[in-house]
C-alpha positions as CSV (number, residue, x, y, z in Angstrom):
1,X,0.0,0.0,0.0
2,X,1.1,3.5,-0.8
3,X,2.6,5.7,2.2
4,X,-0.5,8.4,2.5
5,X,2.0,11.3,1.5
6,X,3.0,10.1,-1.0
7,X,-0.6,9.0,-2.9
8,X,-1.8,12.4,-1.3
9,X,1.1,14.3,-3.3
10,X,0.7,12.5,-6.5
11,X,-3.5,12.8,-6.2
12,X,-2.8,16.8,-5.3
13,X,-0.3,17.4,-8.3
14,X,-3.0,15.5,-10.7
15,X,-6.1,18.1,-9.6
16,X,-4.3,20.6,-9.2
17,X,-0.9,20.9,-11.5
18,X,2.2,20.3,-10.7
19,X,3.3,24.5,-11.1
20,X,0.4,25.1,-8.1
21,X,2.5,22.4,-5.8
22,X,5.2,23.3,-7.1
23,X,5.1,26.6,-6.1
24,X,3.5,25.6,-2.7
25,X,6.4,23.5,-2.0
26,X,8.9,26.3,-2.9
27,X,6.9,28.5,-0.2
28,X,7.1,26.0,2.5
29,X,8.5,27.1,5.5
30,X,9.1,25.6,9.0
31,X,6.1,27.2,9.9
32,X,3.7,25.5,7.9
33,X,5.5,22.3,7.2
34,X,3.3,20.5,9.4
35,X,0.1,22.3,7.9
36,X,1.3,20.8,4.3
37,X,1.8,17.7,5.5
38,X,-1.4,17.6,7.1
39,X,-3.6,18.5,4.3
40,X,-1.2,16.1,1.7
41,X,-2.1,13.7,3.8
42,X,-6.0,14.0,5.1
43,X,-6.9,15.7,2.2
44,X,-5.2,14.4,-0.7
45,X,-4.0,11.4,0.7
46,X,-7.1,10.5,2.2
47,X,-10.2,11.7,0.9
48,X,-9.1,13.5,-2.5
49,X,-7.7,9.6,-3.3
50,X,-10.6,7.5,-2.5
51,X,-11.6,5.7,-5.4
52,X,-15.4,5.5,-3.7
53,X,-16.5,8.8,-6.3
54,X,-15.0,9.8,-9.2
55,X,-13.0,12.9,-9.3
56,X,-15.3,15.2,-11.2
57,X,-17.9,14.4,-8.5
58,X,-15.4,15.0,-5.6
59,X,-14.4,18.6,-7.7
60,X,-18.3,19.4,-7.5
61,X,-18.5,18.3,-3.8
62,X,-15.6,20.5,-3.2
63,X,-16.8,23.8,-4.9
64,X,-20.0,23.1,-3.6
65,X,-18.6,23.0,0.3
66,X,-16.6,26.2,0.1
67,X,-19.4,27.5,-1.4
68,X,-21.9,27.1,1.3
69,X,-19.3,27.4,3.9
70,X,-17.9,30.8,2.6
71,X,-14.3,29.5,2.0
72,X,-13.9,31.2,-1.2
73,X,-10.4,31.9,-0.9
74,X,-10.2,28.2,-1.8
75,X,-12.6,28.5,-5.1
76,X,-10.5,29.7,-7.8
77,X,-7.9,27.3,-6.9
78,X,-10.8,24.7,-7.2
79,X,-12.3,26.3,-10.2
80,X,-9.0,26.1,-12.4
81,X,-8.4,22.0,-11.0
82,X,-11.9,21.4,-12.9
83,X,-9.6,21.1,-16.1
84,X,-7.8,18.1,-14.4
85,X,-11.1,16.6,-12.5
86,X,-13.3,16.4,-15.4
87,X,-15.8,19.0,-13.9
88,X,-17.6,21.7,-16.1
89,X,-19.0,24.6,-16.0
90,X,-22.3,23.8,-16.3
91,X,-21.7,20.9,-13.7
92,X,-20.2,24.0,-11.1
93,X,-23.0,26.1,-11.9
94,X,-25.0,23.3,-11.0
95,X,-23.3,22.8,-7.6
96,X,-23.6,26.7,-7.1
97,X,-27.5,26.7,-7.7
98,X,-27.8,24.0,-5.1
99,X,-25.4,26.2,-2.7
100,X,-28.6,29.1,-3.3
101,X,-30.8,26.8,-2.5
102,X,-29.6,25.3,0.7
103,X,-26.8,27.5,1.6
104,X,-27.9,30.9,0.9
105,X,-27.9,33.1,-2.6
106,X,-25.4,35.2,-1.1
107,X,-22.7,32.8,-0.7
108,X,-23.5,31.2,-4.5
109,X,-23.5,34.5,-5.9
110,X,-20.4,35.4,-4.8
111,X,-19.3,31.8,-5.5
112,X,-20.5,32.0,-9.3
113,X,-18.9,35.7,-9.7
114,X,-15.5,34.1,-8.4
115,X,-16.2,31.0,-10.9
116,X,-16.5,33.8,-14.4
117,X,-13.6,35.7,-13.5
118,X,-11.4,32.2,-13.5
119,X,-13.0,30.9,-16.2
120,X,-12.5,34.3,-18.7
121,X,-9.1,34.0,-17.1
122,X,-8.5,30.4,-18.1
123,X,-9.8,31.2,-21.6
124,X,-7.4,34.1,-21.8
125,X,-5.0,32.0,-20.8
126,X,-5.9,29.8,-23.5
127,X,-6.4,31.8,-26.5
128,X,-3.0,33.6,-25.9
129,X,-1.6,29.9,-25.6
130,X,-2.8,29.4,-29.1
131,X,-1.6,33.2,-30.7
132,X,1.8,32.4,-29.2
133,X,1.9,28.2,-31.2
């Protein structure tokens, strides 16, 4: 069986890119060493690597939850994984509706304005990946 670190950093660098943790690593300090391991670990190593969902449904989950709990500094990090996990945009706009519904409109509104700024970002991102070929 895989150590949990180890799964959790491969699982982490597949949603979200290896220049996100790459970067992350780089910015590790002693500080929040223990921090990084803890979330490679619980997070990615645990949960983010259970084969019980898929990961386009675990991406939806995800938005969904920092949605409704108002983590949104967590969204556009999420958002820009979706290209990795399979998720689109009319599957997070999906999640966001529910967040309205159960959650509050405040917190999915705010959730779906953070979403279209990534997403024309990501496209931007794209289309000047395709001037510069």
């Amino acid at each position: 069986m895989p150590d949990r670190f180890d799964e959790g950093m491969a699982t982490r660098r597949a949603v979200l890119g290896d220049a996100h943790v790459d970067r992350v690593e780089k910015n590790k300090s002693a500080f929040d060493e223990p921090f990084q391991t803890l979330i490679t670990e619980a997070a990615w190593g645990s949960v983010w690597s259970s084969k019980r969902i898929s990961m386009r449904d675990r991406s939806i989950l995800t938005l969904a939850l920092l949605a409704a709990t108002g983590n949104f500094d967590e969204i556009p990090m999420h958002i820009r994984a979706t290209v990795n996990t399979g998720a689109s945009k009319d599957d997070v706009l999906e999640a966001f509706q529910h967040v309205a519904i159960y959650a509050g409109v405040p917190r999915a509104n705010h959730a779906i304005k953070l979403a279209k700024q990534i997403y024309e970002e990501m496209e931007a991102e794209t289309d000047v990946g395709k001037t510069s070929e």
